[in-house]
TORVORO-937587 format. One record per residue (C-alpha): residue number from 1; residue in three letters; chain; x negated, y, z negated. Coordinates in nm, 4 decimals, always signed. Example, Ala and Ser with C-alpha at 12.3 -4.5 7.8 and 13.67 -1.06 7.14 Angstrom:
// residues 2
+-----+-----+---+----------+----------+----------+
|   k |   r | c |        X |        Y |        Z |
+-----+-----+---+----------+----------+----------+
|   1 | Ala | A |  -1.2300 |  -0.4500 |  -0.7800 |
|   2 | Ser | A |  -1.3670 |  -0.1060 |  -0.7140 |
+-----+-----+---+----------+----------+----------+
END
This chain:
// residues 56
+-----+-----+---+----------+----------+----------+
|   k |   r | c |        X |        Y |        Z |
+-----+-----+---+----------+----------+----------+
|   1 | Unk | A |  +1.8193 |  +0.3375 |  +0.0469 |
|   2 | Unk | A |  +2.0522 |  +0.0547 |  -0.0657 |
|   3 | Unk | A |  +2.2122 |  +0.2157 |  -0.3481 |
|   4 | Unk | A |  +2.3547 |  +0.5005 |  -0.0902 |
|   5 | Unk | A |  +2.6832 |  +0.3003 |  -0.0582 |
|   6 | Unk | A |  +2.7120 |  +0.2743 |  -0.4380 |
|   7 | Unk | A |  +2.9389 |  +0.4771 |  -0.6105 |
|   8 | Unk | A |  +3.0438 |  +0.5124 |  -0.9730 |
|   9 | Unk | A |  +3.3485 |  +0.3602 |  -0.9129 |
|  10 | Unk | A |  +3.1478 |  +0.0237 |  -0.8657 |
|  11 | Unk | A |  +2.9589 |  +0.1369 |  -1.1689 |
|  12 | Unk | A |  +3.2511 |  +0.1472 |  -1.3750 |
|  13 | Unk | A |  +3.4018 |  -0.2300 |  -1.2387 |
|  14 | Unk | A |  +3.0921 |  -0.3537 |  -1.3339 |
|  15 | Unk | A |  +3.0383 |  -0.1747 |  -1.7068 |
|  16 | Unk | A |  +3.4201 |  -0.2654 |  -1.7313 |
|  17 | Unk | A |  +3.3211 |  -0.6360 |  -1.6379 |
|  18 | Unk | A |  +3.0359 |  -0.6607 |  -1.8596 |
|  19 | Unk | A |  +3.2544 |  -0.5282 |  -2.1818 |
|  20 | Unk | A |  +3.5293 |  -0.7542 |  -2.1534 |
|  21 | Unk | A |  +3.2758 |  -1.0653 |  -2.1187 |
|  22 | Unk | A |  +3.1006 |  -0.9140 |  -2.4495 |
|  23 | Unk | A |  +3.4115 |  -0.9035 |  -2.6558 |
|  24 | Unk | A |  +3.5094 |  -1.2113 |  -2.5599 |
|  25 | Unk | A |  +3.1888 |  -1.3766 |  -2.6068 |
|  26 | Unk | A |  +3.1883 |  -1.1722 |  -2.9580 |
|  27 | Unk | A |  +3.5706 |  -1.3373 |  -3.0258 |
|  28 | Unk | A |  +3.4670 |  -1.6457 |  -2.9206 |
|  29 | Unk | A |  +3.1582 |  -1.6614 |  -3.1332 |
|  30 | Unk | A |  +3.3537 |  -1.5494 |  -3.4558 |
|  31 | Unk | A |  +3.6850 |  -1.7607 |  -3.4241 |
|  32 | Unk | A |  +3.5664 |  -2.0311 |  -3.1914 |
|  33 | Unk | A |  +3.7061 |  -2.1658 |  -2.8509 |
|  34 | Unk | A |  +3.9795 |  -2.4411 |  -2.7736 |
|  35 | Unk | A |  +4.0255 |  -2.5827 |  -2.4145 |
|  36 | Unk | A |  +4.4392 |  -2.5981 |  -2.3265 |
|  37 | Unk | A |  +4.4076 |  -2.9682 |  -2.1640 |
|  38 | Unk | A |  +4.2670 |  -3.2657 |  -2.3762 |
|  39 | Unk | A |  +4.1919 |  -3.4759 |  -2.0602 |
|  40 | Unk | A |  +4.1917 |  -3.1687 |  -1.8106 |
|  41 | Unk | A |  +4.2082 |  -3.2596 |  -1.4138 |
|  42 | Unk | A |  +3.9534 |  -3.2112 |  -1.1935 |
|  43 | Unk | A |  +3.9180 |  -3.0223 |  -0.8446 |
|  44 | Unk | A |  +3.7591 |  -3.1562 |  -0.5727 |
|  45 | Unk | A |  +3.4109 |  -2.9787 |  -0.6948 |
|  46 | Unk | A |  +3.4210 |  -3.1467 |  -0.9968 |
|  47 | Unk | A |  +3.5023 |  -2.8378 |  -1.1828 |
|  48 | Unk | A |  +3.7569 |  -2.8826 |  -1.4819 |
|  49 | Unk | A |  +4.0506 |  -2.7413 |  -1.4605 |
|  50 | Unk | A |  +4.1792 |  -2.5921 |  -1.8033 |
|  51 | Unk | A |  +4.2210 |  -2.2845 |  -2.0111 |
|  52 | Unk | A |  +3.9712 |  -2.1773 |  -2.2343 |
|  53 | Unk | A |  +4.0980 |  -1.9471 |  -2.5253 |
|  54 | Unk | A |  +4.0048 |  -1.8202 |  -2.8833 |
|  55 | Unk | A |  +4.0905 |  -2.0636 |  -3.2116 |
|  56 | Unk | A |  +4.2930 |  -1.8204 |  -3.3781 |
+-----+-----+---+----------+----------+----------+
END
């Protein structure tokens, strides 16, 4: 079966994961988000490279 391999340790990385993304989401949400980087660079992906972090 594929979960065989799966322990609780994975379990708990992954419930760890999800809470952290929830309270930030949550933070976010109440207090808003600013980006550290007006005009942030680019990578070679296209991806923007800045820091996201709570209006507080």
């Amino acid at each position: 079966m594929a979960l065989d391999n799966f322990s609780l340790t994975h379990l708990d990385k992954f419930v760890n994961d999800a809470l952290c993304l929830a309270i930030a989401e949550r933070q976010g949400l109440e207090y808003g988000f600013v980006t550290i980087a007006d005009d942030p660079f680019k990578d070679s992906t296209g991806l923007n490279m800045h820091i996201v972090a709570f209006n507080k």
